[in-house]
Each structure stands twice: as structure tokens, then as C-alpha cells.
Short mmCIF file of the C-alpha atoms (twelve columns), coordinates in Angstrom:
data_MODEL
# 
_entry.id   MODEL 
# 
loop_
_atom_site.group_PDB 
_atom_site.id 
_atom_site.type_symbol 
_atom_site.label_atom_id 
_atom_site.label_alt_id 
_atom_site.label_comp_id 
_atom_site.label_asym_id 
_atom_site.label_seq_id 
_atom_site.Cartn_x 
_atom_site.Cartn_y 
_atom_site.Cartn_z 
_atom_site.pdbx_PDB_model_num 
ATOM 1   C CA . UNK A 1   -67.468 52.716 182.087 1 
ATOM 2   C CA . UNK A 2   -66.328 51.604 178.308 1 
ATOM 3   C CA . UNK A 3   -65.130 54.972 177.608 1 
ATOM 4   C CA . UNK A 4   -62.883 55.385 180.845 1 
ATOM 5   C CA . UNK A 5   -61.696 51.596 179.781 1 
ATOM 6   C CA . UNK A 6   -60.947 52.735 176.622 1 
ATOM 7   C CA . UNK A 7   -59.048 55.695 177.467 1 
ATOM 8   C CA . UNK A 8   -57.110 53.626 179.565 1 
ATOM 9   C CA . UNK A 9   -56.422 50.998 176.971 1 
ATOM 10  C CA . UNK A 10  -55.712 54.077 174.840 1 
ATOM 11  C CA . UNK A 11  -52.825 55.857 177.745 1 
ATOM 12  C CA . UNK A 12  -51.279 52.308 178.008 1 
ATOM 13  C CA . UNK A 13  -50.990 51.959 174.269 1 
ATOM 14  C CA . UNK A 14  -49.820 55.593 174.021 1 
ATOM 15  C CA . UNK A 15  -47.010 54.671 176.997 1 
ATOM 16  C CA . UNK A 16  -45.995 52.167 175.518 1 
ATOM 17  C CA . UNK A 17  -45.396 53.361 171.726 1 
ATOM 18  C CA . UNK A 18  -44.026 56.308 173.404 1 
ATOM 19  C CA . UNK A 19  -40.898 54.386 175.116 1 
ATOM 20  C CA . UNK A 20  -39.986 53.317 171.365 1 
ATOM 21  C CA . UNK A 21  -38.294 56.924 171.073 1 
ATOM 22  C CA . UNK A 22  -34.868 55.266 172.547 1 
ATOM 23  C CA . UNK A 23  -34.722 52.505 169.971 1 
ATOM 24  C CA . UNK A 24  -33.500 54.925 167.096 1 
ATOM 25  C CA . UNK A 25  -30.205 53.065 166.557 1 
ATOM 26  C CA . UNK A 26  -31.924 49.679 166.711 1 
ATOM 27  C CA . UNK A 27  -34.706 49.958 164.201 1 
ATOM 28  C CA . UNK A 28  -31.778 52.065 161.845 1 
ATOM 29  C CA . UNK A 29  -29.601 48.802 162.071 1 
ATOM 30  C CA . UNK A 30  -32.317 46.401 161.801 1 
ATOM 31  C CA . UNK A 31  -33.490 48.491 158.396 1 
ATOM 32  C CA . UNK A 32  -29.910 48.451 157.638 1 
ATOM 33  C CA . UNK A 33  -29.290 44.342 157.676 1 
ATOM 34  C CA . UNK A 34  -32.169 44.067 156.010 1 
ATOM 35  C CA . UNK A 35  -31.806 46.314 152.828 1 
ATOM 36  C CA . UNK A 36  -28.417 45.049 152.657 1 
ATOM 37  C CA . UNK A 37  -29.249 41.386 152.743 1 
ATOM 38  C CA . UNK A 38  -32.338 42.101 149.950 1 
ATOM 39  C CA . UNK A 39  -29.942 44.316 148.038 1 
ATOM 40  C CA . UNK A 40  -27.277 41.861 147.523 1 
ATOM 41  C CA . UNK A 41  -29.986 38.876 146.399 1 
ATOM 42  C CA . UNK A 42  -30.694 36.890 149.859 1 
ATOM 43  C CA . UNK A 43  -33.659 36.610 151.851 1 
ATOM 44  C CA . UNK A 44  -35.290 37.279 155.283 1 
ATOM 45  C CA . UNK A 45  -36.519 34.246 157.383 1 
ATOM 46  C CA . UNK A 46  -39.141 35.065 160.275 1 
ATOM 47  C CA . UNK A 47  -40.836 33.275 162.747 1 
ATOM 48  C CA . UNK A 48  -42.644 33.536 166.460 1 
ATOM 49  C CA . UNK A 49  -45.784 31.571 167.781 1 
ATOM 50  C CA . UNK A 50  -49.590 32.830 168.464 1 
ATOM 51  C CA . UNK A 51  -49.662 36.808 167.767 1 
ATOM 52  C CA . UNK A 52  -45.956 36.906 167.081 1 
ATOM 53  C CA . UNK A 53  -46.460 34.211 163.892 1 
ATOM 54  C CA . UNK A 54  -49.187 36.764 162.866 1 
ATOM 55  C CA . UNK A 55  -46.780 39.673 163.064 1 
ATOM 56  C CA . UNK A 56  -43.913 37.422 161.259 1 
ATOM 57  C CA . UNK A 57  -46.310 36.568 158.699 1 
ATOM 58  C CA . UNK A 58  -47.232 40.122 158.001 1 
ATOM 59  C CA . UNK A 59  -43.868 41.493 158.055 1 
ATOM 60  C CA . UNK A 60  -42.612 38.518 155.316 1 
ATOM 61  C CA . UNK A 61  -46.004 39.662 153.398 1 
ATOM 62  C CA . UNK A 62  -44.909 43.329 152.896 1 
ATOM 63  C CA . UNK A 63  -41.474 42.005 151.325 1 
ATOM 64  C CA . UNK A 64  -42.995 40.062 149.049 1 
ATOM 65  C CA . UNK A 65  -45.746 41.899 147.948 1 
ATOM 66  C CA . UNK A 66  -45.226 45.546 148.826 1 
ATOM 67  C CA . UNK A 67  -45.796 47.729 151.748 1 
ATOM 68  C CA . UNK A 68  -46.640 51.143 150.639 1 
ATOM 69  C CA . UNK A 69  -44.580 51.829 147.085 1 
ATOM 70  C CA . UNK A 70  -45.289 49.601 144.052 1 
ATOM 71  C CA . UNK A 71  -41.616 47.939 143.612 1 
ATOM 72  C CA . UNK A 72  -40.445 44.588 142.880 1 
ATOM 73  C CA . UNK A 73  -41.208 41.450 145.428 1 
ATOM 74  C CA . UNK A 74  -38.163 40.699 147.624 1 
ATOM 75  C CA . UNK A 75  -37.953 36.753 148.985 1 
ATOM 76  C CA . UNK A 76  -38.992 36.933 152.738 1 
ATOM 77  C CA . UNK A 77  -40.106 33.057 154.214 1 
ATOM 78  C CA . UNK A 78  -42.405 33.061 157.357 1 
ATOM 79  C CA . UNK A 79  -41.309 29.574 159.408 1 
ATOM 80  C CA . UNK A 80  -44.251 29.736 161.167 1 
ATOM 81  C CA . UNK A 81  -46.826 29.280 158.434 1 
ATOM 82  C CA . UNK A 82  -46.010 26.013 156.635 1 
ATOM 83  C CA . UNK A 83  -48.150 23.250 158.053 1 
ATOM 84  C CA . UNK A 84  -46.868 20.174 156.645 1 
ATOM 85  C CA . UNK A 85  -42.940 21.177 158.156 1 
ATOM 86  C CA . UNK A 86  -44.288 22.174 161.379 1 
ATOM 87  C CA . UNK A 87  -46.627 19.311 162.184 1 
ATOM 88  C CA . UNK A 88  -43.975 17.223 160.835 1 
ATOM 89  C CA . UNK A 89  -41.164 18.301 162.460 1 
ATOM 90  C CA . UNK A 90  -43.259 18.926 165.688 1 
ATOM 91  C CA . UNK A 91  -44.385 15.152 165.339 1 
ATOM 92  C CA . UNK A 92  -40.506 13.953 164.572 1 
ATOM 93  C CA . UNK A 93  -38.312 15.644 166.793 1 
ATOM 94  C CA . UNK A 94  -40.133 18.351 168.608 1 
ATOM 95  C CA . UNK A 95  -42.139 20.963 168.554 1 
ATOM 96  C CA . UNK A 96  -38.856 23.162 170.603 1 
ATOM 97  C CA . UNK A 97  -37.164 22.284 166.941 1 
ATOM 98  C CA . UNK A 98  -40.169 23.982 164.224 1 
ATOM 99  C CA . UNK A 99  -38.057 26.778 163.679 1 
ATOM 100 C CA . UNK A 100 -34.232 26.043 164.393 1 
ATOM 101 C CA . UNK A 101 -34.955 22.772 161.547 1 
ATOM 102 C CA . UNK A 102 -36.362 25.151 159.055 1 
ATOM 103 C CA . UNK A 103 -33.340 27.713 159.810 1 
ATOM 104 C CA . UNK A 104 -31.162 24.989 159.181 1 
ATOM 105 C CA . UNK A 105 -32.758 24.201 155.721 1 
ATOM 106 C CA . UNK A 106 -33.647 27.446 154.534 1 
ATOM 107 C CA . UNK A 107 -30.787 29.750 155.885 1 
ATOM 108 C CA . UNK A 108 -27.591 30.796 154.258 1 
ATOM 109 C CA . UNK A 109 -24.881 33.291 154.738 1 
ATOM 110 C CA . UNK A 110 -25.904 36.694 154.188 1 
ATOM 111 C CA . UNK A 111 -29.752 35.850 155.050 1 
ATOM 112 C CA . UNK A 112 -31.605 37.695 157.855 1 
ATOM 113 C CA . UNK A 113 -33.715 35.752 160.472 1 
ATOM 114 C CA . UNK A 114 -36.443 37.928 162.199 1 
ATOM 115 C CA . UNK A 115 -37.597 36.708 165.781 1 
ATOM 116 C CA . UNK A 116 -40.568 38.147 167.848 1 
ATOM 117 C CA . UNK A 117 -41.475 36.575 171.096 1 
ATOM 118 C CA . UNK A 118 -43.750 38.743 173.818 1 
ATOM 119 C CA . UNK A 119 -42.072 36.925 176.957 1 
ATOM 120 C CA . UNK A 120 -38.608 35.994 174.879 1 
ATOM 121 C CA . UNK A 121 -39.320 32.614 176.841 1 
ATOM 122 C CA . UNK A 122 -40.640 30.449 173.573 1 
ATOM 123 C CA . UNK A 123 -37.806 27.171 173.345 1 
ATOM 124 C CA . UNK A 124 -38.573 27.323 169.606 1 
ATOM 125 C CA . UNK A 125 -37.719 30.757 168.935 1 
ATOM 126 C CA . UNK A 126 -34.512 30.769 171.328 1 
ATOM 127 C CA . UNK A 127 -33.375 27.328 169.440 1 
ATOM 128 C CA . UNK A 128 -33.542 29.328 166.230 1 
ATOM 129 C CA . UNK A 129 -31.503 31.661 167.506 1 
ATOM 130 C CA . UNK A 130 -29.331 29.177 168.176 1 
ATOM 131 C CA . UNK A 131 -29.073 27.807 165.309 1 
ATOM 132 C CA . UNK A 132 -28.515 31.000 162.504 1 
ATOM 133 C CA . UNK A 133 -25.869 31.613 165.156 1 
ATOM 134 C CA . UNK A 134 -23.973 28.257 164.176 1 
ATOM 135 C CA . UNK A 135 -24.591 28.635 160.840 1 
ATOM 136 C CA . UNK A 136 -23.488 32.529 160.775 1 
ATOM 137 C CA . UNK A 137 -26.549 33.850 159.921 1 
ATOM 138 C CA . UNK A 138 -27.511 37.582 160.887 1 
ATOM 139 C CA . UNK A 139 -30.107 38.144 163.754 1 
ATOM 140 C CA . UNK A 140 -33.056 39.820 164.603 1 
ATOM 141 C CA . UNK A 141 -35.411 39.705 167.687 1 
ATOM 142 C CA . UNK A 142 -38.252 41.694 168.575 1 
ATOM 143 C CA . UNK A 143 -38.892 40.998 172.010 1 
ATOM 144 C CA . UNK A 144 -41.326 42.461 175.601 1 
ATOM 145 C CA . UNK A 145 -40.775 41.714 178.887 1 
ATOM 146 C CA . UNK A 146 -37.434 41.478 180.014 1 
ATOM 147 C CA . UNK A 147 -36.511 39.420 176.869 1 
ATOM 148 C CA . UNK A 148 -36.564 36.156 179.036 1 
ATOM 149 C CA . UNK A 149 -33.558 33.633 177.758 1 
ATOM 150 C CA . UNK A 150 -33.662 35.226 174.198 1 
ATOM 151 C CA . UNK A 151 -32.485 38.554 175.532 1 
ATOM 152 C CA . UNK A 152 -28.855 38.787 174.060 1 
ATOM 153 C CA . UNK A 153 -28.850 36.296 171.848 1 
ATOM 154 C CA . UNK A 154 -29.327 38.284 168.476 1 
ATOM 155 C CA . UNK A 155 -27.605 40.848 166.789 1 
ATOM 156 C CA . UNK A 156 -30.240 43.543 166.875 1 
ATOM 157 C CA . UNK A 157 -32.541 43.289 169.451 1 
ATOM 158 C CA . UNK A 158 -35.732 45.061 169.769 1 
ATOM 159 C CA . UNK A 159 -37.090 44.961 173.376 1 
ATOM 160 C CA . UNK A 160 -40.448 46.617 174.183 1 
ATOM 161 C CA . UNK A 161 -40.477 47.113 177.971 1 
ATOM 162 C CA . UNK A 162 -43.970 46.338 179.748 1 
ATOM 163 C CA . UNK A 163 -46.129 42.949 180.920 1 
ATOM 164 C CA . UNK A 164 -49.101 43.297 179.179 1 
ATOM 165 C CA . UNK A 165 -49.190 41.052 175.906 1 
ATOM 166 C CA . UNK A 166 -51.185 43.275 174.111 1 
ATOM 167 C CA . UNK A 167 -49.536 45.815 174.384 1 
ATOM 168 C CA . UNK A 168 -46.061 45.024 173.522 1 
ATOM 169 C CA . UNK A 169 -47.519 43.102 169.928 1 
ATOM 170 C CA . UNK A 170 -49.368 46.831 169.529 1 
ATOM 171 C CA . UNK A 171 -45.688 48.125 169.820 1 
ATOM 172 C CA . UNK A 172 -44.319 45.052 167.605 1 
ATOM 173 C CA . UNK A 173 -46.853 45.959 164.568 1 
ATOM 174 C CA . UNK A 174 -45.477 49.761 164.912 1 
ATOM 175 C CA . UNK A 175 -42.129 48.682 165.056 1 
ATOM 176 C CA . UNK A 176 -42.630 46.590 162.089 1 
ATOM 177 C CA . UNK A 177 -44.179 49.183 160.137 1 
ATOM 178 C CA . UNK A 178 -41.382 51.356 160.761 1 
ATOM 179 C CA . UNK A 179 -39.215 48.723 159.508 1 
ATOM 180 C CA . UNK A 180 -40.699 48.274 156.382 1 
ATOM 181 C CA . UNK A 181 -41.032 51.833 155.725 1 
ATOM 182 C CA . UNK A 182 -37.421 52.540 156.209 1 
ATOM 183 C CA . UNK A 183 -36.511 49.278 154.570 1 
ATOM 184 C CA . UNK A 184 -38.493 50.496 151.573 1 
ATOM 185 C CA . UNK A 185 -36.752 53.932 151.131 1 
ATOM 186 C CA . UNK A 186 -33.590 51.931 151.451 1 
ATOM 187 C CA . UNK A 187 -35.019 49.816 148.421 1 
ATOM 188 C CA . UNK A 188 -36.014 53.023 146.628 1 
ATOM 189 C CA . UNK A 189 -32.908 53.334 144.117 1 
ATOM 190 C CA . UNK A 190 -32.640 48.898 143.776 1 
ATOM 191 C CA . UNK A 191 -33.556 47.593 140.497 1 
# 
């Protein structure tokens, strides 16, 4: 019985990573924005809620520490991990406004904000979106389901097909990794 559930858990996962094959172009542009922003001195903003503040933390981590090469630390701000702005703005305005307020403080032209949402259906993270778009700022979302009201709303968009949770943050973390791998290369020759 745990084996066949495990195999199964095991196909799903394998499905899944599988349908990444078609997002080539995406995870090249996303790499792309990203090098280019670090390159020429600005910064990369993430955020997300539950799992996907994990994965936005982790992904802000391997900028600023490293992810497999020993290079410099490149300024990368996770919007989801500072308690005092979050409860405060939460408690102030709203908790739909966490993210789009810290956007508006943090951001500026040239920056990169990284979204991930499982059911693209978080207020927060779509009102971020919102906002780098009035302020001009470049876009990333990494999204599952059908993308939900954030679908279209950045300018690279990662969407991981599927219903089960689970399954599309498994796909998230690989997409990430391949990120920061190819972001990394792209680093390679940067003082």
C-alpha cells in the first residue's frame, strides 16, 4: 500500500516536471531580466503566501548568499518575510495590501518583482502586480492552475498546469532552481 502510494506520488511528480519541457523561452527570459537587472546594480523583490513565501524566501536566499558557485551576494528582498511591515500594514490598511505597499517602497525602475501563487487567486499577490505595473517595474509570476486573475498580468509568466498544490510548488522549487542556475552562469563573467 505505501509503496504503490508512493509510486503514484512519484508518476504525478514525474508528470508534472515533465510538462516544464515547453517553458524553454520563459525560464530563458525570466534568467534574462534577472541577470540584467543584478548586472546593472538593482535588485529582485519576491513575494507569495504559505508554500509560495517559502519558495520566495529561498529563491531571494540563493541571490544573496550563493546558489551553487562561490560569487559575490546580489540584493534580492523577500516581501513576505518581514514581520513588523506585514502585521503592520495588514493591521493598517489590509492584509490584500502586504505586498503591493512594500512594492511601492522598495521598488524602482530597473528592479525585478518575482510572484508565485499555486491558484494565481491570492488579492495580495495580484495587487502587487498591480502595483510594479504603475510604477514600471519588470514582472515575474510563477503560477498553477489556470493562473486565476494573475494570469496575464506579468511580463514573464510561469504557469505549471495541474490542481494538486503539491505538486505544482514541487514544479515551482525546480523551476526556481533552474533559474538560479542559469541566472548564475549569466553572473559568471560580473565582477
Amino acid at each position: 500500500m505505501t509503496k504503490s502510494f508512493l509510486s503514484e506520488n512519484i508518476h504525478a511528480a514525474t508528470a508534472v516536471i515533465e510538462s516544464l519541457a515547453g517553458l524553454q523561452q520563459q525560464v530563458e527570459s525570466v534568467s534574462r531580466l534577472i541577470v540584467d537587472a543584478l548586472k546593472s546594480g538593482h535588485k529582485i523583490l519576491a513575494c507569495g503566501n504559505g508554500g509560495s513565501s517559502a519558495a520566495a524566501a529561498h529563491m531571494t536566499t540563493e541571490f544573496v548568499c550563493r546558489f551553487e558557485k562561490d560569487r559575490r551576494p546580489y540584493p534580492a528582498i523577500c516581501l513576505s518575510v518581514h514581520g513588523g511591515d506585514l502585521t503592520a500594514i495588514g493591521n493598517d490598511y489590509a492584509f490584500e495590501e502586504v505586498f503591493s505597499r512594500q512594492v511601492e517602497a522598495f521598488a524602482q525602475p530597473g528592479d525585478v518583482l518575482v510572484v508565485f501563487s499555486t491558484s494565481g487567486k491570492s488579492e495580495n499577490v495580484y495587487r502587487s502586480l498591480q502595483m510594479a505595473k504603475r510604477l514600471g517595474i519588470e514582472t515575474v509570476a510563477l503560477l498553477g492552475q489556470d493562473g486565476d486573475q494573475c494570469a496575464g498580468m506579468a511580463a514573464v509568466e510561469l504557469l505549471v498546469p495541474g490542481e494538486s498544490t503539491a505538486r505544482i510548488q514541487e514544479a515551482h522549487q525546480f523551476l526556481l532552481h533552474v533559474i538560479c542556475e542559469l541566472v548564475e552562469r549569466g553572473l559568471a563573467t560580473h565582477p
